[in-house]
Structures are given as structure tokens and as C-alpha cells.
FIDORO-710924 format. One record per residue (C-alpha): residue number from 1; residue in three letters; x, y, z. Coordinates in steps of 0.5 Angstrom, whole numbers. Layout:
BEGIN
     n   res    east   north      up
   NUM   ALA       X       Y       Z
...
***
This chain:
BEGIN
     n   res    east   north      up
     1   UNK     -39     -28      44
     2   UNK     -38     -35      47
     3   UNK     -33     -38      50
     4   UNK     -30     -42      43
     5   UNK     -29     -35      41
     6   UNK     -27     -32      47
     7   UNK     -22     -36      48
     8   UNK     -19     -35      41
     9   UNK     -19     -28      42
    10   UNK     -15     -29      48
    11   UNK      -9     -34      46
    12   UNK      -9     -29      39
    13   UNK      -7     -23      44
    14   UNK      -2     -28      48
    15   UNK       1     -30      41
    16   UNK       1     -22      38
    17   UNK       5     -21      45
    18   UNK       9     -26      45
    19   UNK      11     -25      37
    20   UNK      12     -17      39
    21   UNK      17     -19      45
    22   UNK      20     -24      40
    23   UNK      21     -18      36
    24   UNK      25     -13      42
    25   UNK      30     -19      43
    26   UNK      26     -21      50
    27   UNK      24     -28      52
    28   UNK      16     -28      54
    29   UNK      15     -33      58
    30   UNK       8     -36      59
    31   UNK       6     -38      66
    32   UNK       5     -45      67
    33   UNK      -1     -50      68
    34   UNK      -6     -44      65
    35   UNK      -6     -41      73
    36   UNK      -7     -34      73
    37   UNK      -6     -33      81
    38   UNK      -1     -27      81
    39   UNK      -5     -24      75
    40   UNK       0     -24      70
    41   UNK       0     -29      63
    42   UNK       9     -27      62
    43   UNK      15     -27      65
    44   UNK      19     -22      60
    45   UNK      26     -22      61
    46   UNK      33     -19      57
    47   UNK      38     -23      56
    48   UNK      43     -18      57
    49   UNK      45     -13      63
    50   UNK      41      -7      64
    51   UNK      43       0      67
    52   UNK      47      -5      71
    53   UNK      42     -10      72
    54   UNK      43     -17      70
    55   UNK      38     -21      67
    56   UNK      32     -15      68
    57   UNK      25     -18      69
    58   UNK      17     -16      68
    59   UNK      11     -19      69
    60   UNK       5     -18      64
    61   UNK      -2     -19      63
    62   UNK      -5     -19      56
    63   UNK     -12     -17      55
    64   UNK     -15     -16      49
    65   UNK     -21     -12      46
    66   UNK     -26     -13      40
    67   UNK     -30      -6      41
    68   UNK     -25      -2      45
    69   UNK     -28       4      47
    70   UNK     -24      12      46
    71   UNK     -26      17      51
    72   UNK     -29      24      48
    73   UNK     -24      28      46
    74   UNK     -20      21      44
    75   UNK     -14      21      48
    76   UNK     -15      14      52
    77   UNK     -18       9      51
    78   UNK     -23       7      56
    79   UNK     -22      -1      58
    80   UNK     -27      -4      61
    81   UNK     -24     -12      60
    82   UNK     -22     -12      68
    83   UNK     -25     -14      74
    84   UNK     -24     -12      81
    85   UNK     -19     -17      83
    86   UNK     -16     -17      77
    87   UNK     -14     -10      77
    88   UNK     -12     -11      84
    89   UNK      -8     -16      82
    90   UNK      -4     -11      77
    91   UNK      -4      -5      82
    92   UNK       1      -2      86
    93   UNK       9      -3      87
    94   UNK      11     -10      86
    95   UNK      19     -13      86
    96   UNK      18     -15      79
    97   UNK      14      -8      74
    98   UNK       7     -11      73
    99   UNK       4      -9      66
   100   UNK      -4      -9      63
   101   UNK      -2     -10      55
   102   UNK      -9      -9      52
   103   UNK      -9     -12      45
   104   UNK     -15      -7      40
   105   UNK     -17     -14      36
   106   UNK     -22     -14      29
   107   UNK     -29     -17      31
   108   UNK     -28     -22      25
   109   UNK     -23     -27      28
   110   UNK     -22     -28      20
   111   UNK     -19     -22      20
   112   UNK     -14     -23      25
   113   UNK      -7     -24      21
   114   UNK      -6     -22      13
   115   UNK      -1     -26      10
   116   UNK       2     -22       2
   117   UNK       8     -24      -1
   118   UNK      13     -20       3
   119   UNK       9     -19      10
   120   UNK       5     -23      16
   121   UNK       1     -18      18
   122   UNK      -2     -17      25
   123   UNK      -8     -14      27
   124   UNK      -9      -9      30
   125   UNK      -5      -6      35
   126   UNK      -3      -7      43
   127   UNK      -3      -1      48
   128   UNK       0      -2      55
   129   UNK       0       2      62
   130   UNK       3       1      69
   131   UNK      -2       1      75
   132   UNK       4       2      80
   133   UNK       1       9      82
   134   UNK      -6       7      83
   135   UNK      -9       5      89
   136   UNK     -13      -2      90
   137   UNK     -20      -3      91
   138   UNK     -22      -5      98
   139   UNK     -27     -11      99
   140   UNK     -25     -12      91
   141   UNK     -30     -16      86
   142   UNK     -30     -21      81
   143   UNK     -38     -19      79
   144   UNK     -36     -12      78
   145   UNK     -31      -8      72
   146   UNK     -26      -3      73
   147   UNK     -26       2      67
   148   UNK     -18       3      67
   149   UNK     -16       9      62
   150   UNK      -9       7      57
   151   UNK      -7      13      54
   152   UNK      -7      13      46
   153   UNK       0      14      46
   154   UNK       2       8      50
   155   UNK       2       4      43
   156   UNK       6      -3      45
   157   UNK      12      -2      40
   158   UNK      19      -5      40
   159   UNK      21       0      43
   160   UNK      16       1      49
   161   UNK      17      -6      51
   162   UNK      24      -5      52
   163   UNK      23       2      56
   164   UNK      19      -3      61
   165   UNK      26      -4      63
   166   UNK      28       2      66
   167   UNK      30       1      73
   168   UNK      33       7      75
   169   UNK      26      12      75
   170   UNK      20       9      73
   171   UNK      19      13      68
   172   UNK      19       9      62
   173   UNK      21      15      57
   174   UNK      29      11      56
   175   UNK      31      11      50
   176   UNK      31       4      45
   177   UNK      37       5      42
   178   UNK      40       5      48
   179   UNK      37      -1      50
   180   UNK      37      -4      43
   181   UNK      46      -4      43
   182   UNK      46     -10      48
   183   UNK      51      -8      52
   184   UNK      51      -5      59
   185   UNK      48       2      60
***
């Protein structure tokens, strides 16, 4: 695949992304000036106050995946789109929760968007996963991949994307109507 190409995959997940956060009432904002030095593409944020915190915030980085491979038993997808300093870049605890959004896209780029008389339809579909839990690797490599498993359950929904916004466990298990009533949980 090219360069054109890729680049055009890559600003359609950021657009699927971007219209899925619109969707959950959230603010995505890209990154300024195309620089990936902290790892991520969006801030995200809500416009509301969360478990008593104003304004929560995320950061997200989107990749996306033509041929995304499942594991045997088709419980993971087995994403092989980072490098080292890349993973790295997601991995740990930070202030702000990081987040790998995986975008599973058609190989045909004309097959990206189908538009009927009472739909827009996007495809295919986005999987996310925090990396907080894993270790960083040591003397990390642009030149080598890391294969980083996304559990298929872990489908980017409205609601997933606005469970990202637990502040209180980690666990990102809180219930979206709770956070779809706009007031203070």
C-alpha cells in the first residue's frame, strides 16, 4: 500500500473517530500542527462535570487496520499497527488515560462510507484498549512491531467512549445512561 493510500486510511479513522465522539456529545480535538510527539491524535473531553470532576479529559490514539488479524479461538484481535516507541507512548499510567482505538476498515477505500436515503453509513467498525496495565519496553524500537491483543468485546460504541471517562475505579464498566443525563454523577 502507498503512502497516498495510507494516508487516506488514516485521516478516514481519524474522521470515524472524531464523528463517533461527536455522536457521544464529546469534544475531539485533534493535535495541533500533525506532531505525534506525546503519542496520541485527540484530546477528548466532556462538556459536563463527571463523578465530580469538571470537564473530564482523555487522550486517544487512532490507528487503523485493512486485514486486522482475530486470534484462533476469535476472542482478540491480534494488532500488529504499533511499533515499539509507539507502544510505549501509550503504556503506563498517565495523568491524562491513554487510549489505542483501532479503526478495522475495508481494504477498498471505496467502500469506506455508504450513503442511502436514510443513512450515512461508516465502515467498519472501531475497538479500543488501554495500555495502563502493561509495562514499557526497554531500549524501545521504531524498526520493530508490537503485537497488542483488543478484545473483541471492546467494540468503540457511544457508550464505550463515554465509560473512558471513569474517574473513580479505572474500570470502565460505568453505566452510559449515567453519563448520557448530563448532570453530575
Amino acid at each position: 500500500m502507498g503512502e497516498a493510500e495510507l494516508n487516506h486510511q488514516g485521516r478516514y479513522g481519524e474522521s470515524y473517530f472524531h464523528a463517533l465522539a461527536t455522536a457521544a456529545g464529546a469534544v475531539a480535538t485533534a493535535r495541533k500542527g500533525g506532531d505525534d510527539i506525546e503519542g496520541t491524535d485527540f484530546y477528548v473531553s466532556l462538556p459536563r462535570e463527571v463523578r465530580g470532576v469538571r470537564y473530564p479529559k482523555i487522550e486517544v490514539q487512532v490507528k487503523t487496520a485493512s486485514a486486522p488479524h482475530l486470534s484462533a479461538d476469535g476472542s482478540v484481535w491480534k494488532f500488529r499497527g504499533l511499533d515499539e516507541v509507539q507502544f510505549n507512548d501509550l503504556a503506563g499510567e498517565y495523568q491524562l488515560p491513554h487510549f489505542l482505538v483501532m479503526i478495522a476498515v475495508p481494504s477498498d477505500h471505496g467502500d469506506y462510507a455508504c450513503v442511502t436515503d436514510k443513512a450515512l453509513e461508516l465502515r467498519h467498525v472501531g475497538y479500543w484498549l488501554s495500555l495502563a496495565t502493561h509495562q514499557r519496553i526497554v531500549d524501545p524500537s521504531r524498526k520493530r512491531k508490537v503485537t497488542v491483543d483488543i478484545p473483541v468485546d471492546n467494540r468503540l460504541t457511544v457508550e464505550s467512549l463515554l465509560s473512558m471517562f471513569d474517574l473513580d475505579s479505572g474500570d470502565v464498566s460505568m453505566p452510559a445512561a449515567q453519563l448520557h443525563s448530563g448532570g453530575t454523577l
